[in-house]
N, C-alpha and C positions, 0 to 999 in steps of 0.2 A: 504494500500500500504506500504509496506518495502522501511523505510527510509537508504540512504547513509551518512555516513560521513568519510571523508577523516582524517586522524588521522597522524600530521605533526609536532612533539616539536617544540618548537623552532632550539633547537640547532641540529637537523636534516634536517630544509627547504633546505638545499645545495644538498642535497641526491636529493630531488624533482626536484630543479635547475638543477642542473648540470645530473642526472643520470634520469629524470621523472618517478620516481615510485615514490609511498606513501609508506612512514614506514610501516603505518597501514591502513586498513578500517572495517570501523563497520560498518555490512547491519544489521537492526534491531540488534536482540541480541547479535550478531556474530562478536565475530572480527580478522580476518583474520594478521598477524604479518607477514610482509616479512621476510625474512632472517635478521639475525644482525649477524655481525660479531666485533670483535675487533680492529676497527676502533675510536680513539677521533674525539671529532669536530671537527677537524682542517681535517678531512679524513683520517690522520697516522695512520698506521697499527701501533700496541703494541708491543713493543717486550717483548718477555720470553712467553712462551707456558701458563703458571696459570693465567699472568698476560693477557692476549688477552683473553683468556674462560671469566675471570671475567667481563672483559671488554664487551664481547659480550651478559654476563645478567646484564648488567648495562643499555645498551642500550636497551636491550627487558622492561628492567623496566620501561624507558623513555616513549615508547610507551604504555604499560600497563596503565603508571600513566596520560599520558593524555587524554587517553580512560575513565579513572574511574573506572579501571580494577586494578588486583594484580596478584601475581603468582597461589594468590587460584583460577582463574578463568580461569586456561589455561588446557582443555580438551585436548587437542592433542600437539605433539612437533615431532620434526622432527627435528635429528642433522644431520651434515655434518662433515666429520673427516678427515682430507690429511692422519693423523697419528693417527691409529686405536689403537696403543698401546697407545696411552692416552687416551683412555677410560677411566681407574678408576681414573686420576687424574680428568677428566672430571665430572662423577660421584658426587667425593669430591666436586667438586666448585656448580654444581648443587644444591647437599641436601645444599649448605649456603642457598637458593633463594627459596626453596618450601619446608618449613618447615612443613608445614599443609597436605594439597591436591597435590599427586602427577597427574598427567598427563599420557594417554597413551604415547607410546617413544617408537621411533624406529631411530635406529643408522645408519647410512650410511656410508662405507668408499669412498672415491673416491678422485682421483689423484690433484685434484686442486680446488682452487675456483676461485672467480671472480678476484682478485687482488694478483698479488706475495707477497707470505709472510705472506697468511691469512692460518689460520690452521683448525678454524671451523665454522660453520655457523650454528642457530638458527633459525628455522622458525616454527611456532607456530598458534594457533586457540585456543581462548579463549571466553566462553560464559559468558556474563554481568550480574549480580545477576538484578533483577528487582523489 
């Protein structure tokens, strides 16, 4: 039987609380990464465009590292973009985070996300070395 587990940093449980989804979950090898956006702990969106992308694989990393996971383990990515012309600064912030093994990727533009003032969002599927 395919085990579950719920995948919830610390400094994310608020997400859980206040919004009920999980960061993450791992079904057996698989772990499935909600969106992250550039949001801190406190739930403040980032200001400055480099500074919020960073921001939002900091927080992919959070759930990656409580998983037991890294950026070499993420098979699939899925961005989200308000403003499609930051692609290649996108790009730039990207190669700091998957130095090794990149990931399929596929871009999406679209008018908005879940919160004013968020610019992109990160959703991701990463398989667990074993």
């Amino acid at each position: 039987m395919t085990t579950r587990r719920d995948i919830v940093p610390e400094s994310m449980k608020v997400i859980r609380e206040r919004f009920h989804y999980n960061p993450g979950v791992l079904v057996g090898e698989t772990l499935h990464i909600a969106g992250q956006v550039g949001r801190d702990e406190n739930m403040n969106v980032v200001e400055g465009t480099e500074a919020q992308m960073t921001q939002a694989f900091e927080n992919l990393k959070k759930v990656l590292t409580e998983a037991g996971a890294s950026f070499d383990d993420i098979v699939d990515m899925t961005t989200y973009h308000v403003e499609m012309r930051d692609i290649g600064l996108f790009m730039k912030v990207k190669d700091r985070y998957f130095t090794n093994k990149v990931p399929a990727w596929t871009g999406v533009g679209v008018t908005c996300l879940a919160f004013p003032g968020l610019l992109v969002e990160i959703k991701c599927t990463a398989v667990l070395k074993t």
